[in-house]
DSSP file (Angstrom, degrees, kcal/mol; ACC not computed):
  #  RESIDUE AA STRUCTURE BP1 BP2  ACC     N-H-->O    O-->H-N    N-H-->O    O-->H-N    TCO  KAPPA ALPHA  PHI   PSI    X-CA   Y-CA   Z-CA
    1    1 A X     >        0   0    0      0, 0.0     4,-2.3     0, 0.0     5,-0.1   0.000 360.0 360.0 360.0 -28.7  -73.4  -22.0  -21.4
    2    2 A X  T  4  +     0   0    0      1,-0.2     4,-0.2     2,-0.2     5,-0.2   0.900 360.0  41.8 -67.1 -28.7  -76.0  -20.2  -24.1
    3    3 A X  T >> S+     0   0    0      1,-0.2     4,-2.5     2,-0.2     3,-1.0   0.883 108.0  54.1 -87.4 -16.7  -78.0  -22.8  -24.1
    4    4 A X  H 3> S+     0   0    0      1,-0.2     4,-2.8     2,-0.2     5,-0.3   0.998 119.4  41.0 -61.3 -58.3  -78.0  -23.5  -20.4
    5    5 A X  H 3< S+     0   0    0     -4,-2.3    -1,-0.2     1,-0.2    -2,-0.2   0.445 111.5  50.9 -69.6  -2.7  -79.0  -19.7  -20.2
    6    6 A X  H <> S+     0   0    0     -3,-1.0     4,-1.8    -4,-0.2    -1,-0.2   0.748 117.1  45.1-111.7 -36.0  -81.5  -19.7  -23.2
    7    7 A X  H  X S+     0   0    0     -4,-2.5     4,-2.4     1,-0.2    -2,-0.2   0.932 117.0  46.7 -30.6 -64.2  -83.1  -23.1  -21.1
    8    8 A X  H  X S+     0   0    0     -4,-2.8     4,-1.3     1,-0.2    -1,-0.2   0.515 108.8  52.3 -57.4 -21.1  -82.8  -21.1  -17.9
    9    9 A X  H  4 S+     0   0    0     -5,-0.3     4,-0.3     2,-0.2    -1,-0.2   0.840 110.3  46.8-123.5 -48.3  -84.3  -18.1  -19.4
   10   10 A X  H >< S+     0   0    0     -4,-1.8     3,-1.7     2,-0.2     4,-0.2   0.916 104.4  60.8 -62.3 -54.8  -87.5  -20.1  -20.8
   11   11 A X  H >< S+     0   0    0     -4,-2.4     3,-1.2     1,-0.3    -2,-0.2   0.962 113.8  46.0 -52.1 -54.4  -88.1  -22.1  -17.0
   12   12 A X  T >X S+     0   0    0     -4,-1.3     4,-1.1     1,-0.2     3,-1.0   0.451  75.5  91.4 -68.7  -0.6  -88.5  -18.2  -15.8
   13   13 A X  H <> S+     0   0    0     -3,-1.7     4,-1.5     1,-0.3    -1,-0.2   0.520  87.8  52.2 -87.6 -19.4  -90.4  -17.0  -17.9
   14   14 A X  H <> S+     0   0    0     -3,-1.2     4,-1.0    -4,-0.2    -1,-0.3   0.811 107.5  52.0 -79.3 -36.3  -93.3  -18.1  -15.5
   15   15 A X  H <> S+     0   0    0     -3,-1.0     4,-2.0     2,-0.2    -2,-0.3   0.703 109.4  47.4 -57.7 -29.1  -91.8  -16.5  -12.7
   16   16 A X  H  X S+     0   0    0     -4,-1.1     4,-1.9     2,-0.2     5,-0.4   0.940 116.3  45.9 -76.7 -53.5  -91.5  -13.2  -14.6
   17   17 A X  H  X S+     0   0    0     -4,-1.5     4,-0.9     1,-0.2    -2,-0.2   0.893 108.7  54.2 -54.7 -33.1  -95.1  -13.5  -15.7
   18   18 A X  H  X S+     0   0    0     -4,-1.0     4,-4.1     2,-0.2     5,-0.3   0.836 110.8  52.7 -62.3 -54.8  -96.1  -14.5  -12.1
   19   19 A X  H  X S+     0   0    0     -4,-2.0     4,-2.2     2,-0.2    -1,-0.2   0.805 108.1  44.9 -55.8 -42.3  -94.3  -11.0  -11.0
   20   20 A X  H  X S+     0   0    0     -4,-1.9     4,-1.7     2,-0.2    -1,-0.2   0.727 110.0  49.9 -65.0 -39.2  -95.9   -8.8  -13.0
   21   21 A X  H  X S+     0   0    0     -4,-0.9     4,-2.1    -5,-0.4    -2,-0.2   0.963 119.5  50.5 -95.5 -72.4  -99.6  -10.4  -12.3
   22   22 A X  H  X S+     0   0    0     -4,-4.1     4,-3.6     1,-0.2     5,-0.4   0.954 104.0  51.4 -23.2 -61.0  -98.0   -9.8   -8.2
   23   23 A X  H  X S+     0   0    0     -4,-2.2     4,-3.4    -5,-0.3     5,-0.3   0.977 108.9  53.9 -63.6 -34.6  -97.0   -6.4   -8.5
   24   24 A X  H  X S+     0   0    0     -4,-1.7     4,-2.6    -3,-0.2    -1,-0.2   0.999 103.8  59.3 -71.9 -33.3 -100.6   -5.5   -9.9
   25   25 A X  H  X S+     0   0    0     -4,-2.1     4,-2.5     1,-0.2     5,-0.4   0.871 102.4  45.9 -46.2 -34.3 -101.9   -7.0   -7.1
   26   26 A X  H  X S+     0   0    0     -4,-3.6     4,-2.7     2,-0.2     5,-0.2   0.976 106.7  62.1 -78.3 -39.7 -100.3   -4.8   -4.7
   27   27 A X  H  < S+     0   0    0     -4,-3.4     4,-0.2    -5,-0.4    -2,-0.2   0.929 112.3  41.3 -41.8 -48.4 -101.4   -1.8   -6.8
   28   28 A X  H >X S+     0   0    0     -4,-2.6     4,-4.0    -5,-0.3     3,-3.4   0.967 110.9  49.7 -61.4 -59.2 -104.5   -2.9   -6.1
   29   29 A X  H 3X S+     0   0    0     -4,-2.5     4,-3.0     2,-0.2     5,-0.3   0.849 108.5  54.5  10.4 -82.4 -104.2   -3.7   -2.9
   30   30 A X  H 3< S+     0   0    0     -4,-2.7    -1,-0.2    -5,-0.4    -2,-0.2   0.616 103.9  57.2 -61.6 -11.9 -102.6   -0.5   -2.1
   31   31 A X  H X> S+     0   0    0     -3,-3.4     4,-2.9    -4,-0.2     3,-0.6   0.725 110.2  48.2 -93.9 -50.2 -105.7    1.4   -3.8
   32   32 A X  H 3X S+     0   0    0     -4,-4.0     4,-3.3     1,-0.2     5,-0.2   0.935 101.7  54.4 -64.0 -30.5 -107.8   -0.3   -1.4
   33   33 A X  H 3X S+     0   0    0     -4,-3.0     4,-1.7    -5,-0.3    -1,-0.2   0.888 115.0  51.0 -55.3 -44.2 -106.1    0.3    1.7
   34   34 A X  H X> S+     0   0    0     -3,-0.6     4,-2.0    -5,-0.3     3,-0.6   0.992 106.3  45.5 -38.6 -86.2 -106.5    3.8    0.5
   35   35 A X  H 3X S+     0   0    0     -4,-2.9     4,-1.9     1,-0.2    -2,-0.2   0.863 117.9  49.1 -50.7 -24.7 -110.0    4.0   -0.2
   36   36 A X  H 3X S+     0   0    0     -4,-3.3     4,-1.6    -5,-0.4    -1,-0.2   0.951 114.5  43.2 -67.5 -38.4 -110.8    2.1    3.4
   37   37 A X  H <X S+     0   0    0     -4,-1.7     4,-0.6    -3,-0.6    -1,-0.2   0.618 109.8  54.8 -87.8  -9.7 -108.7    4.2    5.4
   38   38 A X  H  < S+     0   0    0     -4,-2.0    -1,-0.2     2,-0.2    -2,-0.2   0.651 119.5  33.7 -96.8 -38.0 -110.0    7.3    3.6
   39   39 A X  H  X S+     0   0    0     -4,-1.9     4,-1.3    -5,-0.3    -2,-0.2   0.550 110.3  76.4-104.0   5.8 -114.1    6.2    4.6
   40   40 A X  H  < S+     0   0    0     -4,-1.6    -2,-0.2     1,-0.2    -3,-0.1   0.902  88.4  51.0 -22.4 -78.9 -112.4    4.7    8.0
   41   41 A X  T  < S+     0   0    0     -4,-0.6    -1,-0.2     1,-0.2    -2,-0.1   0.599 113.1  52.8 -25.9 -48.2 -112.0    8.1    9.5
   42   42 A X  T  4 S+     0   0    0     -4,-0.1    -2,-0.2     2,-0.0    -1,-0.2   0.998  94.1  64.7 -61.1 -69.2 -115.7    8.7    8.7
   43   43 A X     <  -     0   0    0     -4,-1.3     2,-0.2     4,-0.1    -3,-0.0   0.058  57.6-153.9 -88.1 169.3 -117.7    6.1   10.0
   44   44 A X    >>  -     0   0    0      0, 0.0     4,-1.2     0, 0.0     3,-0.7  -0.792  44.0  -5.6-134.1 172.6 -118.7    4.7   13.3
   45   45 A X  H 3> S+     0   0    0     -2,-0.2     4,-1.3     1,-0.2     3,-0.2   0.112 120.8   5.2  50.5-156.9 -119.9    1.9   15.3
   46   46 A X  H >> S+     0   0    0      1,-0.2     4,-2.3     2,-0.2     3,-1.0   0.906 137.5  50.6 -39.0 -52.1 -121.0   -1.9   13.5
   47   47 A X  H <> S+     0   0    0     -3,-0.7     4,-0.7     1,-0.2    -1,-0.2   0.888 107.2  48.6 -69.0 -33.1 -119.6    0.0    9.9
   48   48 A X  H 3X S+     0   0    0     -4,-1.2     4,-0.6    -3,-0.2    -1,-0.2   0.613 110.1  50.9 -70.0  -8.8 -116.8    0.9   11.2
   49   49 A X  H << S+     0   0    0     -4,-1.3     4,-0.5    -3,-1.0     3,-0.4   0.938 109.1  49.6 -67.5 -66.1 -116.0   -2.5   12.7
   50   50 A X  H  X S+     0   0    0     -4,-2.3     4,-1.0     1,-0.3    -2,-0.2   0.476 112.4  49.2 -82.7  -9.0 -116.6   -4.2    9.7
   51   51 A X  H  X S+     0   0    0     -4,-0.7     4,-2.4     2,-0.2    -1,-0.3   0.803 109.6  50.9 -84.5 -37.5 -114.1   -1.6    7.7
   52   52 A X  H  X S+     0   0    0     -4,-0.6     4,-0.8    -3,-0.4    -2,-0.2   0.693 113.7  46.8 -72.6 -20.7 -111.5   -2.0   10.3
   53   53 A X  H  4 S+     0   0    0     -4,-0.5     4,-0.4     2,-0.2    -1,-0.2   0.874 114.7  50.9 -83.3 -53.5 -112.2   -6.2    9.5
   54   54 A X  H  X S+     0   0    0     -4,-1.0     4,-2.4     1,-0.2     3,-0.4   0.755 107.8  47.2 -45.3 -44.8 -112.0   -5.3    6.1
   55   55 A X  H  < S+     0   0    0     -4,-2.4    -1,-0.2     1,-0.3    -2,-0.2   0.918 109.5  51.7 -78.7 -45.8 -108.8   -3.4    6.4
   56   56 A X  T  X S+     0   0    0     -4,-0.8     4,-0.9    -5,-0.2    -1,-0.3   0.366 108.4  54.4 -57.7 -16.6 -107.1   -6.1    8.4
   57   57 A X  H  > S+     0   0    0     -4,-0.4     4,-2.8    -3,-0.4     5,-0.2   0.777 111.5  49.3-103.9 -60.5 -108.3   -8.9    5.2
   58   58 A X  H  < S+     0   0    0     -4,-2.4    -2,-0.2     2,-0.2    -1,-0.1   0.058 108.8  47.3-106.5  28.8 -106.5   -6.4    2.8
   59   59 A X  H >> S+     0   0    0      2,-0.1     4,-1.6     3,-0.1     3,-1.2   0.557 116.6  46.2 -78.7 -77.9 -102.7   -5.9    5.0
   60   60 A X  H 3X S+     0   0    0     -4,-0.9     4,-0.5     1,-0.2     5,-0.2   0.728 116.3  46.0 -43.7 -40.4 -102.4  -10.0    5.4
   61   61 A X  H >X S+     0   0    0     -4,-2.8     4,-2.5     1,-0.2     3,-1.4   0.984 116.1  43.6 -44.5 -74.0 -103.4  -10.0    1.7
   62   62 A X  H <> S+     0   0    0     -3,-1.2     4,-1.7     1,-0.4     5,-0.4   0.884 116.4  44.4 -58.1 -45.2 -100.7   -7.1    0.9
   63   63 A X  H 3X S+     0   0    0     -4,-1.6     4,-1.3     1,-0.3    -1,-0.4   0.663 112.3  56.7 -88.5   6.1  -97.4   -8.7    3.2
   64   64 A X  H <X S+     0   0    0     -3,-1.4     4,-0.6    -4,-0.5    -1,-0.3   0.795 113.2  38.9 -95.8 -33.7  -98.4  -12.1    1.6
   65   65 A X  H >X S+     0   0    0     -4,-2.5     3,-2.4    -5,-0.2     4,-2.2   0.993 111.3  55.3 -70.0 -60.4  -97.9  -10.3   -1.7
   66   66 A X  H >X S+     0   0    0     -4,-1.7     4,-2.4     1,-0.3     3,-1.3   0.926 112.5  45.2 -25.4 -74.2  -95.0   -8.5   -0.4
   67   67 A X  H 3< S+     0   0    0     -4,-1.3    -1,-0.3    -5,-0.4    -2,-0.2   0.609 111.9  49.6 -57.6 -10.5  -93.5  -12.0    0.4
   68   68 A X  H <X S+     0   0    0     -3,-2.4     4,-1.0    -4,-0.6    -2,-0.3   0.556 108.6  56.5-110.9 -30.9  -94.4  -13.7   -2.9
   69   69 A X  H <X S+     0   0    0     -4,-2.2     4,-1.8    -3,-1.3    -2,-0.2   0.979 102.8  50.0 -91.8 -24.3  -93.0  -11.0   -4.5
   70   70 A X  H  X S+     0   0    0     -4,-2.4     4,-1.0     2,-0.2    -2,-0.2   0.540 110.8  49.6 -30.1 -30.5  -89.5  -11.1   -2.9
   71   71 A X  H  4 S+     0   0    0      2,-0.2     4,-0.3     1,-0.1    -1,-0.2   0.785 111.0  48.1 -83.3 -36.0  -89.0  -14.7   -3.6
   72   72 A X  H >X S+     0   0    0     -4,-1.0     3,-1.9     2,-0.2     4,-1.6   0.965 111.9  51.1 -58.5 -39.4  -90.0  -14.2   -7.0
   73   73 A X  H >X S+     0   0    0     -4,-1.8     4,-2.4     1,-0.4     3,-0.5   0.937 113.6  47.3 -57.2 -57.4  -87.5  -11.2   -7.2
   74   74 A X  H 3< S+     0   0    0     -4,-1.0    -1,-0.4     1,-0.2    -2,-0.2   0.321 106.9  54.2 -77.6  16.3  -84.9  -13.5   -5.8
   75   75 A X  H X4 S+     0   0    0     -3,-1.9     3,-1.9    -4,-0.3    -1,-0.2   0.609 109.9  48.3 -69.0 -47.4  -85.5  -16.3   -8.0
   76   76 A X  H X< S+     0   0    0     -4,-1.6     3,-1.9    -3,-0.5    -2,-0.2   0.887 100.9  63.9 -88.4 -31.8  -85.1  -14.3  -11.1
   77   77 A X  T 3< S+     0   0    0     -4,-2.4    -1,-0.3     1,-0.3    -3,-0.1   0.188  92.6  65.3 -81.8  33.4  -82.1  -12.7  -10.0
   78   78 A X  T <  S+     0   0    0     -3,-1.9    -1,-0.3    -5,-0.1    -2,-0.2   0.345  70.1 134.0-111.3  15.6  -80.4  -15.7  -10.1
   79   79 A X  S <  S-     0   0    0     -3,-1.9     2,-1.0     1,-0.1     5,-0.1  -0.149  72.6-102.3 -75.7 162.0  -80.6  -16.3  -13.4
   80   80 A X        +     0   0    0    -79,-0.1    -1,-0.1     4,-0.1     2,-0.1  -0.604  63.2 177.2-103.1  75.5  -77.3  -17.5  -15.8
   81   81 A X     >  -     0   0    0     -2,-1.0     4,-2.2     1,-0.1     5,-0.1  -0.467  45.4 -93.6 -76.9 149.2  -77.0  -13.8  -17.1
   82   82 A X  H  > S+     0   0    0      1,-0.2     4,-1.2     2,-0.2     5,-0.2   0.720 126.4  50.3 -25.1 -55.4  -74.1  -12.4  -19.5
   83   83 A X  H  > S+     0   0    0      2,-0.2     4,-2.1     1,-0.2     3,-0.3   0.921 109.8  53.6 -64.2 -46.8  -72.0  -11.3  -16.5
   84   84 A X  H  > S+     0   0    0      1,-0.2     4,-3.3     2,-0.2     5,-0.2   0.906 105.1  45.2  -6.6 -80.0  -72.5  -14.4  -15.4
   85   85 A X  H  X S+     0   0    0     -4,-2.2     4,-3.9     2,-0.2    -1,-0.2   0.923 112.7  57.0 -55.8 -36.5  -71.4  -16.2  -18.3
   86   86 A X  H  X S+     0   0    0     -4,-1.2     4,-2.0     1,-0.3     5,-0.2   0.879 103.5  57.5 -57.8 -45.6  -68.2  -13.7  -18.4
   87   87 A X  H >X S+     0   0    0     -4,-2.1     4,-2.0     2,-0.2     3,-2.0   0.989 107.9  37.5 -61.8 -52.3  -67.4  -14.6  -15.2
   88   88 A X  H 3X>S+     0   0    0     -4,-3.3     4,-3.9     1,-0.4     5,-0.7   0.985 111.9  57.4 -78.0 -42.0  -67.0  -18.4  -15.4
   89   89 A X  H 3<5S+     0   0    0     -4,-3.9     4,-0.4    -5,-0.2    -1,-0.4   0.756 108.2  55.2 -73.9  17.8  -65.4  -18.1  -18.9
   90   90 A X  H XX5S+     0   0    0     -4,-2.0     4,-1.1    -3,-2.0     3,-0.6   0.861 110.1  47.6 -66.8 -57.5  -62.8  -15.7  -16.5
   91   91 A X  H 3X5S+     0   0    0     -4,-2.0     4,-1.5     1,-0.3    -2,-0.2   0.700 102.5  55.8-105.1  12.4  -62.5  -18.5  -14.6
   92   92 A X  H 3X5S+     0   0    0     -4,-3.9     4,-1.0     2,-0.2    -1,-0.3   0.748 111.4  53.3 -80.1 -30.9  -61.8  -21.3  -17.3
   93   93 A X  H <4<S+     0   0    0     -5,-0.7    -2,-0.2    -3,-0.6    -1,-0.1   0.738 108.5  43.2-109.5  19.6  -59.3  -19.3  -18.1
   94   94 A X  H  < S+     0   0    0     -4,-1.1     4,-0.3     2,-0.1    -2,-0.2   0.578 116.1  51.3 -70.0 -31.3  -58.0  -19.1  -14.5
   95   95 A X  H  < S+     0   0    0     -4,-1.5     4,-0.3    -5,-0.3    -2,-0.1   0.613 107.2  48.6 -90.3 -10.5  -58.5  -22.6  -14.2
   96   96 A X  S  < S+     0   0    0     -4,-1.0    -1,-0.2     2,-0.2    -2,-0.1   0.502 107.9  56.4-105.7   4.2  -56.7  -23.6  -17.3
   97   97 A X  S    S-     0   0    0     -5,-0.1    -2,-0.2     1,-0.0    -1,-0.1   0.532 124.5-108.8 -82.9 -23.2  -53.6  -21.3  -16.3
   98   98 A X        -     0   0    0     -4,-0.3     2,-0.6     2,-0.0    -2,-0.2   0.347  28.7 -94.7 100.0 125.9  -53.7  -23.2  -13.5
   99   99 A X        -     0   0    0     -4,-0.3     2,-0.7     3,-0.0     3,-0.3  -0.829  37.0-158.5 -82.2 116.6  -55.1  -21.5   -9.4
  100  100 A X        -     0   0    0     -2,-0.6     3,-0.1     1,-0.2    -2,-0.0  -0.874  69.7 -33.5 -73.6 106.4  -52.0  -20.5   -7.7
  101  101 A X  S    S-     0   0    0     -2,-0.7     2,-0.3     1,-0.1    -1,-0.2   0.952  85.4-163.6  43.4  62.1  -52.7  -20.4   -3.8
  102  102 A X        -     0   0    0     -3,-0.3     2,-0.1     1,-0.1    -1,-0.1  -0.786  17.8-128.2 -73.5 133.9  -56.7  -19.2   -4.6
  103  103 A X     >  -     0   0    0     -2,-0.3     4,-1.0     1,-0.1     3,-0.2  -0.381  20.8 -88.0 -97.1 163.9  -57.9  -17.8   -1.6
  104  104 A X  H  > S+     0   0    0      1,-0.2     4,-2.5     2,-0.2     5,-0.2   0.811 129.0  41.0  -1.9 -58.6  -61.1  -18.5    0.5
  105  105 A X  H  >>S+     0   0    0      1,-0.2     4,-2.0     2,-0.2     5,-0.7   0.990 109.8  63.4 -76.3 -53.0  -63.2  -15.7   -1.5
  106  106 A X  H  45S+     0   0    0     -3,-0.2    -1,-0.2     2,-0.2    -2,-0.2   0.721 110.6  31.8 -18.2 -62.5  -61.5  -17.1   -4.4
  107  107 A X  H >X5S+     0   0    0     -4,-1.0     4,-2.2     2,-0.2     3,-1.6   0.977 120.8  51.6 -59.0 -80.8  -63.2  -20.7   -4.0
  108  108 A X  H 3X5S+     0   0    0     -4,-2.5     4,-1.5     1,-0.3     5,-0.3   0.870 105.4  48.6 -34.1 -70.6  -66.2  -19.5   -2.6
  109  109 A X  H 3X5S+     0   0    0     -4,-2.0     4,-1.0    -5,-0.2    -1,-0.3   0.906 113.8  55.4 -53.4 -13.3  -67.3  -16.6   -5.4
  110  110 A X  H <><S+     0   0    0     -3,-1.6     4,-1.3    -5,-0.7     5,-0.2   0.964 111.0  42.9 -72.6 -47.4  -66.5  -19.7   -8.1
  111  111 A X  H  X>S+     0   0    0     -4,-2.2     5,-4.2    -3,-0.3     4,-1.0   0.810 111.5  52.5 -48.7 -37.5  -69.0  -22.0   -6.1
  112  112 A X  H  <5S+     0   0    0     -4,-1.5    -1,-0.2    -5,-0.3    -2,-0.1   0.776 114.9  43.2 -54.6 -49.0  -71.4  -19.3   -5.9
  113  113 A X  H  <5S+     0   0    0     -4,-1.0    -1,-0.2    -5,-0.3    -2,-0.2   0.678 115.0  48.2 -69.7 -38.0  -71.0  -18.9   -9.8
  114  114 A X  H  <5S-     0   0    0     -4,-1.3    16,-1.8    16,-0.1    17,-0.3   0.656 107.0-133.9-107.1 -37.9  -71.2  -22.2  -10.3
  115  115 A X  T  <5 -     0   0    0     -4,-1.0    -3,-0.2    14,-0.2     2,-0.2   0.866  33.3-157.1  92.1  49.6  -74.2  -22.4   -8.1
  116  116 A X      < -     0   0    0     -5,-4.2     2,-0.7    13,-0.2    13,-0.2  -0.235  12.0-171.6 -22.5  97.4  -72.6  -25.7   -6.1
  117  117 A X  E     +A  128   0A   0     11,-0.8    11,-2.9    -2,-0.2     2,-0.4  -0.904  12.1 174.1 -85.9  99.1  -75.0  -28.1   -4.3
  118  118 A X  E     +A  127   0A   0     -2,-0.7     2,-0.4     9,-0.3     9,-0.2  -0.915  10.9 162.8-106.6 139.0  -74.0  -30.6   -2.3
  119  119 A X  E     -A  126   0A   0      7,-2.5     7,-2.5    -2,-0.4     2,-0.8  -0.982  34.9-123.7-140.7 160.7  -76.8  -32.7   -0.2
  120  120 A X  E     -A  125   0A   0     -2,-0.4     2,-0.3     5,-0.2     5,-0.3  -0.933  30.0-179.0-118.7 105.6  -76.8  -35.6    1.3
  121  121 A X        -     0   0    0      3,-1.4    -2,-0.0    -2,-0.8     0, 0.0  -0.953  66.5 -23.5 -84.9 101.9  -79.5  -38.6    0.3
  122  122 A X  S    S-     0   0    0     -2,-0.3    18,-0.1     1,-0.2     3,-0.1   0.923 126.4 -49.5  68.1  21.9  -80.0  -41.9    1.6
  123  123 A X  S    S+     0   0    0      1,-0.2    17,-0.7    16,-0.1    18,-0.4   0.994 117.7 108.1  64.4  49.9  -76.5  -42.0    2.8
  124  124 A X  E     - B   0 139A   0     15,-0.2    -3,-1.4    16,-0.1     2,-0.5  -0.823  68.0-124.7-152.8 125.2  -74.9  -40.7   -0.8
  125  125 A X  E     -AB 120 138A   0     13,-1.7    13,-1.3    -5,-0.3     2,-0.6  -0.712  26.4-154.6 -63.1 116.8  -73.4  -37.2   -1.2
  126  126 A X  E     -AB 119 137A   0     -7,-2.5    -7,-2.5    -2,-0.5     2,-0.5  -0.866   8.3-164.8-122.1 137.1  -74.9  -35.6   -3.9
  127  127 A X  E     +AB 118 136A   0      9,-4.2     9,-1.3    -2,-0.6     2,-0.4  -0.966  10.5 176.9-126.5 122.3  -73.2  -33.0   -5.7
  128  128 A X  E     -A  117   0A   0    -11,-2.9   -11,-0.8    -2,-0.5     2,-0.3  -0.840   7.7-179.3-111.6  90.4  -75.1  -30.4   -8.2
  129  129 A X    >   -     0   0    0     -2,-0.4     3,-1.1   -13,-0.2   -14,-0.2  -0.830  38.9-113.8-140.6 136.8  -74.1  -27.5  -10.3
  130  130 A X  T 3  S+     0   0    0    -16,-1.8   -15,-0.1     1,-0.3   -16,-0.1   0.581 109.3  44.1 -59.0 -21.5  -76.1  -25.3  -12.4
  131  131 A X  T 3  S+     0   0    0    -17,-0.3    -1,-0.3  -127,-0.0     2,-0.2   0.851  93.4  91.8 -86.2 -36.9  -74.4  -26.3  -15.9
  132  132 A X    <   -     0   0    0     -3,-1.1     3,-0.2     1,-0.1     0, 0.0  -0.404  62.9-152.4 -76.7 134.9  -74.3  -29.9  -15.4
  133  133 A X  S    S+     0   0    0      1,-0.2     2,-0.3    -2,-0.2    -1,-0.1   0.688  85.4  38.4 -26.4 -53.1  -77.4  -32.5  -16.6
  134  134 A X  S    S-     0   0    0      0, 0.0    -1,-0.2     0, 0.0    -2,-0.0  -0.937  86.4-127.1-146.3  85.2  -76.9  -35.1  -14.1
  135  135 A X        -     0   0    0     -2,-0.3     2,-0.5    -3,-0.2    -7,-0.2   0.033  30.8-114.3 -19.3 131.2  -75.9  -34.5  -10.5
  136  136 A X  E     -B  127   0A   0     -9,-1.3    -9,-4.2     2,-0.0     2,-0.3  -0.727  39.9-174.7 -72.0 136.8  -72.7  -36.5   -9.3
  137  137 A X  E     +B  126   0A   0     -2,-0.5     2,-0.3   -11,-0.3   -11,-0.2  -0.949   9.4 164.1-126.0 125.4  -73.5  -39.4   -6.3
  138  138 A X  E     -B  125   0A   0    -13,-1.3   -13,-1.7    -2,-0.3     4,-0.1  -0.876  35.4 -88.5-163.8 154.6  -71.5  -41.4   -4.5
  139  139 A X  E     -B  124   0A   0     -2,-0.3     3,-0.3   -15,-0.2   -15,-0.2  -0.169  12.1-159.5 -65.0 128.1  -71.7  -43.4   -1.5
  140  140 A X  S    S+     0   0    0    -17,-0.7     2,-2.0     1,-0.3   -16,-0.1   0.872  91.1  53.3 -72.4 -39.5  -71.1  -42.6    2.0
  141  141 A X  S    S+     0   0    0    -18,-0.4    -1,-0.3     7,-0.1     2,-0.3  -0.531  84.6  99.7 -92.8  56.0  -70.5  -45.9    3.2
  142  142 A X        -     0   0    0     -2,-2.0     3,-0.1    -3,-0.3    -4,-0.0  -0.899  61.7-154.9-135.0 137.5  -68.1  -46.7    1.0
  143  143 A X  S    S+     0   0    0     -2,-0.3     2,-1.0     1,-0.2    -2,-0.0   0.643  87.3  70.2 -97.3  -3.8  -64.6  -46.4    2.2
  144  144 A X  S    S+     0   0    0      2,-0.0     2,-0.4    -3,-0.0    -1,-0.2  -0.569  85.7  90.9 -90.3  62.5  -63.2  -45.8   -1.4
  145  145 A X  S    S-     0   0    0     -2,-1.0    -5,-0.0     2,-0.1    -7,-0.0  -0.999  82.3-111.4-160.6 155.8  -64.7  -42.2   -1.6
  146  146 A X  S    S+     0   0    0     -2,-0.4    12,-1.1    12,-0.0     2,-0.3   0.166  91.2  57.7 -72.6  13.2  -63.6  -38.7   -0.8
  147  147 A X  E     +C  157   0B   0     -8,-0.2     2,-0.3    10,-0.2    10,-0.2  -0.934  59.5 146.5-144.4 159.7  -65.8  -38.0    1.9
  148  148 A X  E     -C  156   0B   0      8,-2.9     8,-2.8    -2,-0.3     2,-0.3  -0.866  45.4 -58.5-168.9-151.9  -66.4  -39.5    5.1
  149  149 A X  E     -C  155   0B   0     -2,-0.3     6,-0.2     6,-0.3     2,-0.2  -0.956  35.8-147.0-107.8 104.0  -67.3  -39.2    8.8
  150  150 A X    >   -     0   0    0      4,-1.9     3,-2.4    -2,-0.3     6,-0.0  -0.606  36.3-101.1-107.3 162.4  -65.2  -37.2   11.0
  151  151 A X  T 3  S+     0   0    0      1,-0.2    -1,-0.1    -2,-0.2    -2,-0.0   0.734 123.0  61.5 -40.7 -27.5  -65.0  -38.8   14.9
  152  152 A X  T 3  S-     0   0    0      1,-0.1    -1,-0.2     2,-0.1    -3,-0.0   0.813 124.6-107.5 -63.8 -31.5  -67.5  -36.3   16.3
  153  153 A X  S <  S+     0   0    0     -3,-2.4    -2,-0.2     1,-0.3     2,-0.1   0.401  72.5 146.7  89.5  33.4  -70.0  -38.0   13.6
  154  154 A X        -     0   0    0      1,-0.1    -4,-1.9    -5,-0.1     2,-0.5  -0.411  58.2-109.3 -93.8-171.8  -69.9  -35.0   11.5
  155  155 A X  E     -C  149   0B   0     -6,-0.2     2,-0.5    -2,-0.1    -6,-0.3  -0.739  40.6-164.6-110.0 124.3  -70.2  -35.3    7.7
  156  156 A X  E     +C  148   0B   0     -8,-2.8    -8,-2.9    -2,-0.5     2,-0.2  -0.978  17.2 160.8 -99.7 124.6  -66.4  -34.4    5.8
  157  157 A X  E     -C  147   0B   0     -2,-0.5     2,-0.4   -10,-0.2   -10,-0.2  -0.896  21.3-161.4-140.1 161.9  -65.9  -33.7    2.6
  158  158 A X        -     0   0    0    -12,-1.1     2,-0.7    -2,-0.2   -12,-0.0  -0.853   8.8-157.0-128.3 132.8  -62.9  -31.9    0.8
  159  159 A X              0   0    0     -2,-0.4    -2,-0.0     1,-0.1     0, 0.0  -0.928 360.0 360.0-100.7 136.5  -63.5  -30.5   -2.9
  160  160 A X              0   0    0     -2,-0.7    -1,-0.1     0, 0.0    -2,-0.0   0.060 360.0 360.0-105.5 360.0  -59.1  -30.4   -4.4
């Protein structure tokens, strides 16, 4: 799990730099919005058009930032963090005690932790999870498999 996290920690390291290089852009941003809005209020006519153009250039700029930094923010706080790690070895040593009746939240906050994927490609169920190398695959159209087709023609599968 350290090295998964020391991996993890390196791939972001572009997103953190990426955040930082964001957030001065809204600083900036946010000084210009200023200084327009501040000689706004002055002027008239053709200059005042062309502030007001101006002004309008530098919001879509600023929510585009806005939005770019939010994703970044939520990238990075998904990262395999210490509590993280704590958590799953809590639950290796739930899971080697054995789950007695684990309930709903139970499952779910483990998937969450575990950061579960499943997608479906090309008619294979693809299963993904942030510690593991190599996604698990197997075939939908196979009748020897754990997953299937329920009558409606929606997609089943049951994780035991």
């Amino acid at each position: 799990m350290r090295e998964a996290q020391a991996k993890e920690s390196d791939g972001m390291q572009p997103k953190r730099n990426q955040l930082e290089h964001i957030q001065a852009l809204i600083e900036q941003a946010e000084k210009e919005a200023d200084e327009i809005a501040e000689v706004l209020t002055r002027m008239r006519g053709l200059v005042a058009a062309r502030l007001e153009q101006q002004a309008n250039e530098v919001d879509r700029r600023y929510q585009a930032l806005l939005s770019r930094q939010a994703e970044l923010r939520d990238a990075l706080t998904s990262e395999l963090t210490d509590d993280n790690i704590s958590n799953l070895l809590v639950f290796r040593e739930t899971v080697a005690a054995g789950l007695v009746n684990p309930t709903f939240e139970d499952k779910r906050r483990w998937l969450e932790i575990l950061q579960v994927e499943v997608r479906v490609e090309n008619h294979q169920a693809v299963i993904a999870c942030r510690l593991s190398m190599e996604p698990f695959a197997f075939n939908l159209d196979s009748s020897n498999n754990p997953a299937g087709y329920a009558k409606d023609g929606r997609f089943k599968f049951h994780i035991c």
